[in-house]
VEXTIDREN-220574 format. One record per residue: residue number from 1; residue in one letter; x, z, y of N, C-alpha, C in turn. Coordinates in steps of 0.02 Angstrom, whole numbers, padded with zeros to 5 digits, always signed. Layout:
N
PT    k  r      nX      nZ      nY     caX     caZ     caY      cX      cZ      cY
PT  NUM  A       X       Z       Y       X       Z       Y       X       Z       Y
...
END
This chain:
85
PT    k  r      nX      nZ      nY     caX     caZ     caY      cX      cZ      cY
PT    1  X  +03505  +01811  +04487  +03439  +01837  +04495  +03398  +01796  +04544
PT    2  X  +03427  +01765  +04601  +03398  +01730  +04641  +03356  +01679  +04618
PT    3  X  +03402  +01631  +04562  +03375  +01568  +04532  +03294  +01596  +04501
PT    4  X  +03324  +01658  +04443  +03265  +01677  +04421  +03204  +01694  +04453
PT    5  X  +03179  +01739  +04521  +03135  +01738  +04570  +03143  +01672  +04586
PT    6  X  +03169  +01634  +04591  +03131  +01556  +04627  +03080  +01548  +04592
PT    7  X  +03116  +01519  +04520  +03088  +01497  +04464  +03030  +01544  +04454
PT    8  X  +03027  +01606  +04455  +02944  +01636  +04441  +02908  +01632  +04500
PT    9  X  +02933  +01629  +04548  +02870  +01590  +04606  +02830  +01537  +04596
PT   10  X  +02875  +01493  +04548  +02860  +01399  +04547  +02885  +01370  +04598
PT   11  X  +02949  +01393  +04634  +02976  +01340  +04685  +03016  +01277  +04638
PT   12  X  +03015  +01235  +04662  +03047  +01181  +04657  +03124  +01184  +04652
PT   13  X  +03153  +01177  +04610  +03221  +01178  +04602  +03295  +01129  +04633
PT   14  X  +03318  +01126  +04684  +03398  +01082  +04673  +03442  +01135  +04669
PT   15  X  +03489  +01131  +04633  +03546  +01174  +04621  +03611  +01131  +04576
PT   16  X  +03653  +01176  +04604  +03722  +01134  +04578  +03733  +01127  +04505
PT   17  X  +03776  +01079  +04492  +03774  +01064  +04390  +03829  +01124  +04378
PT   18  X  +03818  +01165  +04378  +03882  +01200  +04380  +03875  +01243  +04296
PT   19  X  +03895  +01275  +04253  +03886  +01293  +04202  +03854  +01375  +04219
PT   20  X  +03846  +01395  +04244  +03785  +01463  +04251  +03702  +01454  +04259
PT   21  X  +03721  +01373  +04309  +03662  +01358  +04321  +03634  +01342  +04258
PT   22  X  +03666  +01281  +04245  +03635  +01271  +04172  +03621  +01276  +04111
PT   23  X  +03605  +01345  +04125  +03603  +01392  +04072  +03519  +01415  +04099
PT   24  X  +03486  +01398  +04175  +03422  +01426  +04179  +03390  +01349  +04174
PT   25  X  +03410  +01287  +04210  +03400  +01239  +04222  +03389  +01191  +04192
PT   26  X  +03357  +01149  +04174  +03354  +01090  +04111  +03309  +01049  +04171
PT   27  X  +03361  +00961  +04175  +03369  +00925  +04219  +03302  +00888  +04201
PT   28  X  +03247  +00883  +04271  +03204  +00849  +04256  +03143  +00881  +04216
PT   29  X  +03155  +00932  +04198  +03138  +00994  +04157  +03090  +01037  +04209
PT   30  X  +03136  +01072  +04223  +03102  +01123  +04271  +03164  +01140  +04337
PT   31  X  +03183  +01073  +04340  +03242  +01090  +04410  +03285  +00992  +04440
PT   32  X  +03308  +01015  +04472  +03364  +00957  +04457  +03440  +00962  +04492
PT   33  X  +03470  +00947  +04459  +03554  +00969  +04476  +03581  +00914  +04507
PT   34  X  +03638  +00921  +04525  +03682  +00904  +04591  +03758  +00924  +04574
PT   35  X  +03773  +00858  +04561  +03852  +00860  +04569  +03875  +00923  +04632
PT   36  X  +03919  +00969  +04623  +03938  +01021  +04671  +03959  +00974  +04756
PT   37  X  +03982  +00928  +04726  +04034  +00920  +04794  +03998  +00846  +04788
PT   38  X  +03950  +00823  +04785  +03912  +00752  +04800  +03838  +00764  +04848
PT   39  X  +03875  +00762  +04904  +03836  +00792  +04968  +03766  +00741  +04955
PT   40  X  +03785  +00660  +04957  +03707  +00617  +04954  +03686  +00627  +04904
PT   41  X  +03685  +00653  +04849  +03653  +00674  +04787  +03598  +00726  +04808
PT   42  X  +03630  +00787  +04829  +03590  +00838  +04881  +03540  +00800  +04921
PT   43  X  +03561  +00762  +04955  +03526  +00737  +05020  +03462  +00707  +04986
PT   44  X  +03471  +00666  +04952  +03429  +00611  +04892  +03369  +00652  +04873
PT   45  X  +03393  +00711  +04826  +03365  +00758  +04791  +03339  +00779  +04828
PT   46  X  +03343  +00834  +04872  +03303  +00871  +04947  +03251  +00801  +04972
PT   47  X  +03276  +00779  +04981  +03225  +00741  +05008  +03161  +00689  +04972
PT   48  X  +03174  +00668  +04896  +03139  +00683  +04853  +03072  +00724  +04851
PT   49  X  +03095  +00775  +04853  +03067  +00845  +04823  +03019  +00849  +04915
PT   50  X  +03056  +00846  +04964  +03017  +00850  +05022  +02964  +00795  +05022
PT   51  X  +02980  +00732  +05008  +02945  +00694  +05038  +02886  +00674  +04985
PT   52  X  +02882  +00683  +04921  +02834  +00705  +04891  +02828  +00764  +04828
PT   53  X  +02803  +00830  +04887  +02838  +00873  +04823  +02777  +00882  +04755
PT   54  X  +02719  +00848  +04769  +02678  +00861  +04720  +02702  +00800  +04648
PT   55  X  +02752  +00767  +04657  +02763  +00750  +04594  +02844  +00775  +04550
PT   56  X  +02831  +00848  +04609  +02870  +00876  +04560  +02837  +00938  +04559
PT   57  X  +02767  +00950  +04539  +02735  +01034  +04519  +02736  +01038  +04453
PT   58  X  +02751  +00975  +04389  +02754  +01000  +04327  +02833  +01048  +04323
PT   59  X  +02883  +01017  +04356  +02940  +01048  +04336  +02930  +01106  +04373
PT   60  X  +02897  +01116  +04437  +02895  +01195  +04453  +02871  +01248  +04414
PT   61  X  +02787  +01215  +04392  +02768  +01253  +04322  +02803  +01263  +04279
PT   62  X  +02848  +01210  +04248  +02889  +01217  +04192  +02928  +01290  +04203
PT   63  X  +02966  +01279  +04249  +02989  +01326  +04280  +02967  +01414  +04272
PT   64  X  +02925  +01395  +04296  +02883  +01482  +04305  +02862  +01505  +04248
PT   65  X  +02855  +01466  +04205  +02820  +01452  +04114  +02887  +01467  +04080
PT   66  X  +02943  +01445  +04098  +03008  +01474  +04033  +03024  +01543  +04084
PT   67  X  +03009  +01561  +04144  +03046  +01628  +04151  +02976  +01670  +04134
PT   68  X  +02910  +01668  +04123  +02865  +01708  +04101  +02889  +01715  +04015
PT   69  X  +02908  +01646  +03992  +02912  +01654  +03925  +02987  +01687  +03887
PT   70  X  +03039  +01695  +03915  +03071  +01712  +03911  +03111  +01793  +03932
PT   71  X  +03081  +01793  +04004  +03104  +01888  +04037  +03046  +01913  +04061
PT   72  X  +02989  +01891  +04030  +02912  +01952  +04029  +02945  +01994  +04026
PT   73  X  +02891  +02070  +04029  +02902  +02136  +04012  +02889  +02115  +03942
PT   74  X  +02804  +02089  +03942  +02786  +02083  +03860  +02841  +02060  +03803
PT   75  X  +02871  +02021  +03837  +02928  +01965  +03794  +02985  +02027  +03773
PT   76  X  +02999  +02052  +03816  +03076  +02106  +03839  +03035  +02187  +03764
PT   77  X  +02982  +02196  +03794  +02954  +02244  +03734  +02961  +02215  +03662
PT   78  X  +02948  +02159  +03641  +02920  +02150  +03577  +02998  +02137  +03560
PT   79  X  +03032  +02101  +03595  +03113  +02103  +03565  +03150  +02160  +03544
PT   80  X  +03133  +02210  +03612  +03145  +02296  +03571  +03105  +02327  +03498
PT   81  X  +03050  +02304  +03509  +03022  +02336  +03452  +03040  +02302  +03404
PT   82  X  +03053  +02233  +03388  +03104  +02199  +03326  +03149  +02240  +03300
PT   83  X  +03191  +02249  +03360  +03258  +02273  +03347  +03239  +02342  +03333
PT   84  X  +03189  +02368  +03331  +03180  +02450  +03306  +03147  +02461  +03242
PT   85  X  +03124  +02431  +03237  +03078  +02405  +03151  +03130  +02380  +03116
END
């Protein structure tokens, strides 16, 4: 749930390549991943993202744009009403 509130804020994403993650995450996309245990990868990435984070606001949008488009209320209703019709 955490990832998901990031992502609808539009924060900026590093998170580990780990298989849960990438299941919200698409690299370059709307996040960017990190070997678990490759500390300068982290370091690289973080600092990236710090030192100019405005060329990464498409992937934050991206971001905030697949969790609006995907776990809306609107989105979450019309899937029920599919399944009830």
């Amino acid at each position: 749930w955490s990832l998901m509130n990031a992502l609808s804020c539009g924060c900026r994403i590093v998170a580990s390549d780990t298989a849960p993650v990438r299941e919200m995450i698409r690299p370059g996309i709307n996040g960017v991943l990190c070997d678990f245990f490759n500390i300068d990868q982290w370091v690289d990435s973080i600092e990236s993202i710090l030192g100019s984070p405005h060329k990464f606001d498409a992937m934050a949008s991206n971001g905030r744009r697949m969790i609006e488009e995907r776990y809306s209320i609107e989105e979450a209703v019309l899937k029920i009403n599919s399944l009830l019709l």
